[in-house]
C-alpha positions as CSV (number, residue, x, y, z in Angstrom):
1,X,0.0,0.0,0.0
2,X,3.4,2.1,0.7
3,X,3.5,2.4,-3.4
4,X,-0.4,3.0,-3.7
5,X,-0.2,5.9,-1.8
6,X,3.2,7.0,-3.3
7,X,1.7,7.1,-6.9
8,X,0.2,10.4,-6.0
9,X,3.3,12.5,-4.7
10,X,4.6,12.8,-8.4
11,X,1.1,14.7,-9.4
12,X,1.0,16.6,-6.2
13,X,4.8,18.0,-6.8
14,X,3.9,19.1,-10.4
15,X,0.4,20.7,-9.5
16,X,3.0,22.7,-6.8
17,X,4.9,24.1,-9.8
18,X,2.1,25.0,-12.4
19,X,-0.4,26.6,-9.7
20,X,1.8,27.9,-7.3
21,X,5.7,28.4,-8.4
22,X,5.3,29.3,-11.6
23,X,2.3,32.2,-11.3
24,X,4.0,33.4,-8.8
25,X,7.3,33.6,-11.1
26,X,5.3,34.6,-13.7
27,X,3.7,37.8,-12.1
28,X,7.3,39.1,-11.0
29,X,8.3,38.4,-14.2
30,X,5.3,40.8,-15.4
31,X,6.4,43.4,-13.3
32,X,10.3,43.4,-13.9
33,X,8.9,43.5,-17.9
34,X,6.5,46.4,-16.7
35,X,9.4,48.5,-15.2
36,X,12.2,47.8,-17.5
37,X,9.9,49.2,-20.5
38,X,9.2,52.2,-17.9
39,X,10.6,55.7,-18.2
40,X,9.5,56.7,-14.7
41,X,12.5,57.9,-12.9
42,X,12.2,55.5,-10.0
43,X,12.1,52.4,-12.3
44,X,15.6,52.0,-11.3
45,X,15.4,51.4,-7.9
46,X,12.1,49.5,-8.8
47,X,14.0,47.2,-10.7
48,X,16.7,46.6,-8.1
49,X,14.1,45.7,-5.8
50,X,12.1,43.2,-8.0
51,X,15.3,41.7,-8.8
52,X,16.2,40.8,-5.3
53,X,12.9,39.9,-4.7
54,X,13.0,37.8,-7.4
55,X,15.9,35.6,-6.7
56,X,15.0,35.0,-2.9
57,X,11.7,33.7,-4.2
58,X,13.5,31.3,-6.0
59,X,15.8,30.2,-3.3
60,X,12.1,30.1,-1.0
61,X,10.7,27.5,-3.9
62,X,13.6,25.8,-4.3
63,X,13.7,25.7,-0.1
64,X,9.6,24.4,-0.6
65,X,10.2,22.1,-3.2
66,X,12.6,20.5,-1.0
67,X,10.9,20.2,1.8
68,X,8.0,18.2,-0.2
69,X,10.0,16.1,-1.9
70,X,12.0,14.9,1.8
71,X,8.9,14.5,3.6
72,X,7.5,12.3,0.3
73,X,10.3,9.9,0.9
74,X,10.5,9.6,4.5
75,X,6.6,8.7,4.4
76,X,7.2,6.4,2.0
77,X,9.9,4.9,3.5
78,X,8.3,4.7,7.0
79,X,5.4,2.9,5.3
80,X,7.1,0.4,4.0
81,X,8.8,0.2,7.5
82,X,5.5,-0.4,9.2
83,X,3.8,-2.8,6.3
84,X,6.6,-4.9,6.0
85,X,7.5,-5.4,9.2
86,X,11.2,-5.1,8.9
87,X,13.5,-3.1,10.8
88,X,16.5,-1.3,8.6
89,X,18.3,-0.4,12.0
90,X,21.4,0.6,12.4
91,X,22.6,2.2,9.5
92,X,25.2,4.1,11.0
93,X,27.6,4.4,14.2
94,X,26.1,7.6,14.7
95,X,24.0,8.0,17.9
96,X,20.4,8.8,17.1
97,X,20.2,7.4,14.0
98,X,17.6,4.8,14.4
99,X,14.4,5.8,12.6
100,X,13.6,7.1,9.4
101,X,13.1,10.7,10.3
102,X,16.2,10.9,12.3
103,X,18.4,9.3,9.1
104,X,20.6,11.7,7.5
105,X,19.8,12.3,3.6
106,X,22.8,10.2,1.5
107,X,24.4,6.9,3.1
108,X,22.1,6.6,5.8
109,X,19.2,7.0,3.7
110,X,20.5,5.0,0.9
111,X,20.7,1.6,3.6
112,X,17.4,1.9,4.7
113,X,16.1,2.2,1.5
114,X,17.8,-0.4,-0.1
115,X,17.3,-2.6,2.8
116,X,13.2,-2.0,3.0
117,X,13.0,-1.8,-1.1
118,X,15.9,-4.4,-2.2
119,X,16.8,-1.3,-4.5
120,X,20.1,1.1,-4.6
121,X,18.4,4.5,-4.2
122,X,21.1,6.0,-6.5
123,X,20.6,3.5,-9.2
124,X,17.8,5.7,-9.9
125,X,17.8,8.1,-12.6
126,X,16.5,10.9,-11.3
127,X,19.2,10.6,-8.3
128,X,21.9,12.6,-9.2
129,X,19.2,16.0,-9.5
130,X,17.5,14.5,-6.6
131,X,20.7,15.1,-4.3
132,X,21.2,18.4,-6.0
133,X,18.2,19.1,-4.4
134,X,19.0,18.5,-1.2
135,X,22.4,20.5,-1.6
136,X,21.0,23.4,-3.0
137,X,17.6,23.3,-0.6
138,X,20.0,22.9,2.4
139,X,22.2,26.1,0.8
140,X,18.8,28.3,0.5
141,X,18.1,27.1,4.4
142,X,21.3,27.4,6.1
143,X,23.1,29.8,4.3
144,X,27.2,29.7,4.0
145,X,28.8,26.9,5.5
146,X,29.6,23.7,4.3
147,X,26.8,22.9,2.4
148,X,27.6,26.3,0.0
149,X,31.3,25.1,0.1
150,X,30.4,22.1,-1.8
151,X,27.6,23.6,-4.3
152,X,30.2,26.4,-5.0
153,X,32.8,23.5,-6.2
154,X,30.6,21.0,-8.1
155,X,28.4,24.4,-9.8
156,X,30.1,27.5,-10.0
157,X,27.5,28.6,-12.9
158,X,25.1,29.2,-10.2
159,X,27.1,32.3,-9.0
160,X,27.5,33.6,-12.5
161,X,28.9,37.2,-10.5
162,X,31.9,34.8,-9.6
163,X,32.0,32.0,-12.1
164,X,33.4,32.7,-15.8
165,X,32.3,29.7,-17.7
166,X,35.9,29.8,-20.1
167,X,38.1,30.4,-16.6
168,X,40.8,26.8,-16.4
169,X,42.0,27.0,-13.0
170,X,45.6,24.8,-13.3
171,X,45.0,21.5,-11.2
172,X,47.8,22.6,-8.7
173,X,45.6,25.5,-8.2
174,X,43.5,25.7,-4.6
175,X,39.9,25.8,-5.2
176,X,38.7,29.4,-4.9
177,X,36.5,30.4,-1.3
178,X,32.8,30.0,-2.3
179,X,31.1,33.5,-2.6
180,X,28.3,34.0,0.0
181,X,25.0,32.7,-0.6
182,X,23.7,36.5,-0.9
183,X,25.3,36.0,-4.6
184,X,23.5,32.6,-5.2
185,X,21.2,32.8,-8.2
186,X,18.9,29.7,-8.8
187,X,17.8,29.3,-12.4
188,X,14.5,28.8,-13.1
189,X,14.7,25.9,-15.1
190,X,16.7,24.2,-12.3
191,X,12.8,24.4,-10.6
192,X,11.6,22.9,-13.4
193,X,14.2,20.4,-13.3
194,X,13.9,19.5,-9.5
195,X,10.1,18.9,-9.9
196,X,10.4,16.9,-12.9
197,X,13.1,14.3,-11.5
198,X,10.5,14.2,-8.4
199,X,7.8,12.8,-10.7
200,X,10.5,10.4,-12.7
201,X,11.3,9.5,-9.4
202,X,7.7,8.2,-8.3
203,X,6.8,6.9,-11.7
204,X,10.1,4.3,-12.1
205,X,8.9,3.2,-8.1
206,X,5.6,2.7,-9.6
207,X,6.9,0.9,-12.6
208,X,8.7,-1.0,-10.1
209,X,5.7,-1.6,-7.9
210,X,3.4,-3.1,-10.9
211,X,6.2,-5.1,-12.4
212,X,6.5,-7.2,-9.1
213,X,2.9,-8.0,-8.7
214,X,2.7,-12.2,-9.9
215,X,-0.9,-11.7,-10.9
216,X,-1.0,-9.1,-12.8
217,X,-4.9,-8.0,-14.4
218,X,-4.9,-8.0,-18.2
219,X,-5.4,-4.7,-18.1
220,X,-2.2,-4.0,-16.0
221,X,0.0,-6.2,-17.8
222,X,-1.5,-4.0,-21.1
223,X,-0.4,-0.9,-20.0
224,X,3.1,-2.1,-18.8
225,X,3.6,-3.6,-22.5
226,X,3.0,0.7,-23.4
227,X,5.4,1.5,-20.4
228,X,8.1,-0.6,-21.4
229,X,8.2,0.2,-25.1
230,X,8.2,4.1,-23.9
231,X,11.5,3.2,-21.3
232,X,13.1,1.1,-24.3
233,X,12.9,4.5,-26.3
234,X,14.0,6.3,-23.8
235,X,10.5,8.4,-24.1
236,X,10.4,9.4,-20.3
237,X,14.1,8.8,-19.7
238,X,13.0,6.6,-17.2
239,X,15.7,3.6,-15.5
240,X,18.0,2.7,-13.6
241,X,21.9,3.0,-13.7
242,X,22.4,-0.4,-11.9
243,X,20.0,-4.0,-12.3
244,X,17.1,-4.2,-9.8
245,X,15.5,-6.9,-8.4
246,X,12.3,-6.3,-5.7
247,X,10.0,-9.4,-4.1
248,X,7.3,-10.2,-5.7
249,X,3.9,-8.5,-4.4
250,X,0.4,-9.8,-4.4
Protein backbone atom coordinates (compact mmCIF):
# COMPACT_ATOMS: atom_id res chain seq x y z
CA UNK A 1 0.00 0.00 0.00
CA UNK A 2 3.39 2.09 0.69
CA UNK A 3 3.50 2.45 -3.37
CA UNK A 4 -0.40 3.03 -3.70
CA UNK A 5 -0.16 5.94 -1.81
CA UNK A 6 3.24 7.02 -3.29
CA UNK A 7 1.73 7.09 -6.91
CA UNK A 8 0.25 10.36 -6.01
CA UNK A 9 3.34 12.49 -4.70
CA UNK A 10 4.60 12.80 -8.38
CA UNK A 11 1.10 14.71 -9.40
CA UNK A 12 0.95 16.57 -6.18
CA UNK A 13 4.78 18.00 -6.77
CA UNK A 14 3.89 19.11 -10.39
CA UNK A 15 0.37 20.73 -9.53
CA UNK A 16 3.00 22.73 -6.81
CA UNK A 17 4.93 24.13 -9.77
CA UNK A 18 2.10 24.99 -12.40
CA UNK A 19 -0.37 26.56 -9.74
CA UNK A 20 1.83 27.95 -7.30
CA UNK A 21 5.69 28.42 -8.38
CA UNK A 22 5.27 29.28 -11.62
CA UNK A 23 2.31 32.22 -11.33
CA UNK A 24 4.04 33.38 -8.76
CA UNK A 25 7.25 33.55 -11.05
CA UNK A 26 5.27 34.60 -13.74
CA UNK A 27 3.69 37.78 -12.10
CA UNK A 28 7.26 39.07 -11.02
CA UNK A 29 8.29 38.40 -14.21
CA UNK A 30 5.32 40.83 -15.44
CA UNK A 31 6.38 43.42 -13.28
CA UNK A 32 10.26 43.36 -13.88
CA UNK A 33 8.92 43.52 -17.93
CA UNK A 34 6.54 46.41 -16.67
CA UNK A 35 9.36 48.53 -15.19
CA UNK A 36 12.21 47.83 -17.48
CA UNK A 37 9.90 49.23 -20.49
CA UNK A 38 9.17 52.18 -17.90
CA UNK A 39 10.64 55.74 -18.18
CA UNK A 40 9.52 56.71 -14.73
CA UNK A 41 12.48 57.95 -12.92
CA UNK A 42 12.21 55.48 -10.03
CA UNK A 43 12.14 52.41 -12.26
CA UNK A 44 15.58 51.99 -11.27
CA UNK A 45 15.35 51.40 -7.87
CA UNK A 46 12.09 49.53 -8.77
CA UNK A 47 14.03 47.16 -10.72
CA UNK A 48 16.70 46.60 -8.15
CA UNK A 49 14.06 45.69 -5.80
CA UNK A 50 12.05 43.21 -7.99
CA UNK A 51 15.33 41.68 -8.78
CA UNK A 52 16.17 40.84 -5.33
CA UNK A 53 12.85 39.85 -4.74
CA UNK A 54 12.98 37.77 -7.44
CA UNK A 55 15.95 35.59 -6.73
CA UNK A 56 15.00 34.96 -2.86
CA UNK A 57 11.70 33.73 -4.18
CA UNK A 58 13.50 31.35 -5.99
CA UNK A 59 15.78 30.24 -3.28
CA UNK A 60 12.13 30.07 -1.00
CA UNK A 61 10.72 27.51 -3.89
CA UNK A 62 13.63 25.80 -4.32
CA UNK A 63 13.70 25.65 -0.07
CA UNK A 64 9.61 24.36 -0.63
CA UNK A 65 10.15 22.07 -3.19
CA UNK A 66 12.56 20.46 -0.99
CA UNK A 67 10.86 20.17 1.76
CA UNK A 68 7.96 18.25 -0.24
CA UNK A 69 10.02 16.06 -1.92
CA UNK A 70 11.98 14.90 1.75
CA UNK A 71 8.92 14.49 3.58
CA UNK A 72 7.54 12.34 0.32
CA UNK A 73 10.33 9.93 0.87
CA UNK A 74 10.55 9.59 4.48
CA UNK A 75 6.64 8.69 4.41
CA UNK A 76 7.19 6.40 2.01
CA UNK A 77 9.86 4.92 3.48
CA UNK A 78 8.28 4.65 6.95
CA UNK A 79 5.38 2.93 5.33
CA UNK A 80 7.06 0.36 3.96
CA UNK A 81 8.78 0.15 7.46
CA UNK A 82 5.51 -0.38 9.24
CA UNK A 83 3.78 -2.80 6.27
CA UNK A 84 6.62 -4.94 5.99
CA UNK A 85 7.55 -5.36 9.16
CA UNK A 86 11.18 -5.09 8.95
CA UNK A 87 13.47 -3.08 10.80
CA UNK A 88 16.47 -1.33 8.57
CA UNK A 89 18.35 -0.39 12.03
CA UNK A 90 21.45 0.60 12.41
CA UNK A 91 22.63 2.20 9.50
CA UNK A 92 25.24 4.06 10.96
CA UNK A 93 27.56 4.37 14.19
CA UNK A 94 26.09 7.58 14.68
CA UNK A 95 23.95 8.01 17.87
CA UNK A 96 20.43 8.84 17.12
CA UNK A 97 20.23 7.45 13.99
CA UNK A 98 17.58 4.76 14.45
CA UNK A 99 14.42 5.83 12.63
CA UNK A 100 13.58 7.10 9.40
CA UNK A 101 13.14 10.66 10.35
CA UNK A 102 16.22 10.95 12.29
CA UNK A 103 18.43 9.35 9.15
CA UNK A 104 20.55 11.66 7.47
CA UNK A 105 19.83 12.27 3.62
CA UNK A 106 22.80 10.15 1.50
CA UNK A 107 24.45 6.91 3.14
CA UNK A 108 22.09 6.60 5.83
CA UNK A 109 19.20 6.96 3.75
CA UNK A 110 20.51 4.96 0.89
CA UNK A 111 20.72 1.59 3.57
CA UNK A 112 17.41 1.89 4.69
CA UNK A 113 16.11 2.21 1.52
CA UNK A 114 17.81 -0.41 -0.11
CA UNK A 115 17.33 -2.57 2.81
CA UNK A 116 13.20 -1.99 2.96
CA UNK A 117 12.95 -1.79 -1.10
CA UNK A 118 15.94 -4.38 -2.20
CA UNK A 119 16.76 -1.33 -4.54
CA UNK A 120 20.10 1.14 -4.60
CA UNK A 121 18.42 4.47 -4.21
CA UNK A 122 21.12 6.02 -6.50
CA UNK A 123 20.63 3.47 -9.18
CA UNK A 124 17.79 5.67 -9.85
CA UNK A 125 17.83 8.07 -12.56
CA UNK A 126 16.51 10.92 -11.26
CA UNK A 127 19.15 10.64 -8.29
CA UNK A 128 21.94 12.63 -9.22
CA UNK A 129 19.16 15.96 -9.49
CA UNK A 130 17.52 14.45 -6.64
CA UNK A 131 20.71 15.14 -4.29
CA UNK A 132 21.24 18.39 -6.03
CA UNK A 133 18.21 19.15 -4.40
CA UNK A 134 18.98 18.53 -1.16
CA UNK A 135 22.36 20.47 -1.61
CA UNK A 136 20.95 23.40 -2.96
CA UNK A 137 17.61 23.32 -0.56
CA UNK A 138 20.02 22.91 2.43
CA UNK A 139 22.15 26.11 0.84
CA UNK A 140 18.78 28.35 0.49
CA UNK A 141 18.09 27.10 4.41
CA UNK A 142 21.31 27.37 6.11
CA UNK A 143 23.08 29.82 4.26
CA UNK A 144 27.18 29.70 3.95
CA UNK A 145 28.78 26.87 5.49
CA UNK A 146 29.60 23.73 4.33
CA UNK A 147 26.84 22.92 2.43
CA UNK A 148 27.57 26.35 0.05
CA UNK A 149 31.28 25.15 0.11
CA UNK A 150 30.36 22.10 -1.83
CA UNK A 151 27.58 23.63 -4.26
CA UNK A 152 30.20 26.39 -5.05
CA UNK A 153 32.75 23.46 -6.19
CA UNK A 154 30.61 21.02 -8.11
CA UNK A 155 28.38 24.36 -9.77
CA UNK A 156 30.14 27.46 -9.98
CA UNK A 157 27.52 28.60 -12.85
CA UNK A 158 25.07 29.22 -10.16
CA UNK A 159 27.05 32.31 -9.00
CA UNK A 160 27.49 33.64 -12.51
CA UNK A 161 28.89 37.18 -10.48
CA UNK A 162 31.92 34.84 -9.62
CA UNK A 163 32.03 31.99 -12.13
CA UNK A 164 33.38 32.67 -15.76
CA UNK A 165 32.29 29.66 -17.72
CA UNK A 166 35.86 29.80 -20.09
CA UNK A 167 38.12 30.40 -16.61
CA UNK A 168 40.80 26.80 -16.36
CA UNK A 169 42.03 26.96 -13.04
CA UNK A 170 45.63 24.83 -13.35
CA UNK A 171 45.04 21.51 -11.19
CA UNK A 172 47.78 22.61 -8.74
CA UNK A 173 45.61 25.54 -8.15
CA UNK A 174 43.51 25.73 -4.65
CA UNK A 175 39.89 25.78 -5.23
CA UNK A 176 38.69 29.42 -4.92
CA UNK A 177 36.54 30.44 -1.28
CA UNK A 178 32.79 29.97 -2.32
CA UNK A 179 31.11 33.49 -2.63
CA UNK A 180 28.33 34.03 -0.04
CA UNK A 181 25.04 32.71 -0.56
CA UNK A 182 23.66 36.46 -0.91
CA UNK A 183 25.28 35.99 -4.61
CA UNK A 184 23.53 32.64 -5.22
CA UNK A 185 21.20 32.80 -8.17
CA UNK A 186 18.89 29.66 -8.85
CA UNK A 187 17.75 29.33 -12.43
CA UNK A 188 14.47 28.80 -13.09
CA UNK A 189 14.74 25.90 -15.10
CA UNK A 190 16.71 24.16 -12.32
CA UNK A 191 12.80 24.41 -10.61
CA UNK A 192 11.57 22.90 -13.41
CA UNK A 193 14.19 20.45 -13.34
CA UNK A 194 13.91 19.50 -9.54
CA UNK A 195 10.14 18.87 -9.91
CA UNK A 196 10.43 16.89 -12.88
CA UNK A 197 13.07 14.31 -11.53
CA UNK A 198 10.47 14.21 -8.37
CA UNK A 199 7.85 12.76 -10.70
CA UNK A 200 10.50 10.35 -12.71
CA UNK A 201 11.31 9.45 -9.40
CA UNK A 202 7.69 8.18 -8.31
CA UNK A 203 6.76 6.94 -11.69
CA UNK A 204 10.08 4.30 -12.05
CA UNK A 205 8.90 3.23 -8.10
CA UNK A 206 5.55 2.68 -9.56
CA UNK A 207 6.87 0.88 -12.56
CA UNK A 208 8.74 -1.04 -10.08
CA UNK A 209 5.66 -1.60 -7.87
CA UNK A 210 3.45 -3.07 -10.85
CA UNK A 211 6.24 -5.14 -12.38
CA UNK A 212 6.49 -7.15 -9.11
CA UNK A 213 2.93 -7.98 -8.75
CA UNK A 214 2.73 -12.19 -9.86
CA UNK A 215 -0.90 -11.73 -10.86
CA UNK A 216 -1.02 -9.11 -12.84
CA UNK A 217 -4.88 -8.03 -14.45
CA UNK A 218 -4.93 -8.03 -18.23
CA UNK A 219 -5.36 -4.66 -18.14
CA UNK A 220 -2.16 -3.99 -15.99
CA UNK A 221 -0.02 -6.17 -17.75
CA UNK A 222 -1.51 -4.00 -21.13
CA UNK A 223 -0.39 -0.89 -19.99
CA UNK A 224 3.06 -2.13 -18.76
CA UNK A 225 3.64 -3.62 -22.51
CA UNK A 226 2.97 0.67 -23.38
CA UNK A 227 5.36 1.53 -20.35
CA UNK A 228 8.09 -0.60 -21.37
CA UNK A 229 8.25 0.15 -25.15
CA UNK A 230 8.24 4.10 -23.94
CA UNK A 231 11.50 3.16 -21.34
CA UNK A 232 13.10 1.07 -24.35
CA UNK A 233 12.91 4.45 -26.29
CA UNK A 234 13.97 6.35 -23.83
CA UNK A 235 10.46 8.42 -24.07
CA UNK A 236 10.43 9.40 -20.29
CA UNK A 237 14.07 8.78 -19.72
CA UNK A 238 12.97 6.62 -17.18
CA UNK A 239 15.71 3.64 -15.48
CA UNK A 240 17.99 2.65 -13.60
CA UNK A 241 21.87 2.97 -13.74
CA UNK A 242 22.35 -0.41 -11.94
CA UNK A 243 19.98 -3.95 -12.32
CA UNK A 244 17.11 -4.16 -9.84
CA UNK A 245 15.55 -6.95 -8.45
CA UNK A 246 12.28 -6.31 -5.72
CA UNK A 247 10.02 -9.40 -4.11
CA UNK A 248 7.26 -10.22 -5.65
CA UNK A 249 3.94 -8.52 -4.36
CA UNK A 250 0.41 -9.84 -4.38
Amino acid sequence: MADVYASRYGPIAKDFLSLVVNPSLDALDVQIKYWEDSEDSVSYFMLADLNELLYKTRMAFCLSIQSLWEQQIRTYLADCQRQLGINPFPVSNRKGANSIQTVYWGDELNAVFERLRNIALPSFASFESLDLLMLVGNVCRHGDGNSSARLWRIRPDLWPAYHKADEILPKSAPPPQAPSVQSLKIPREMLDDFVDKICLFWEDTNYIYEESIERKHPSLEARLVVRRAERAKGIRNGGFTTPISIAPSE
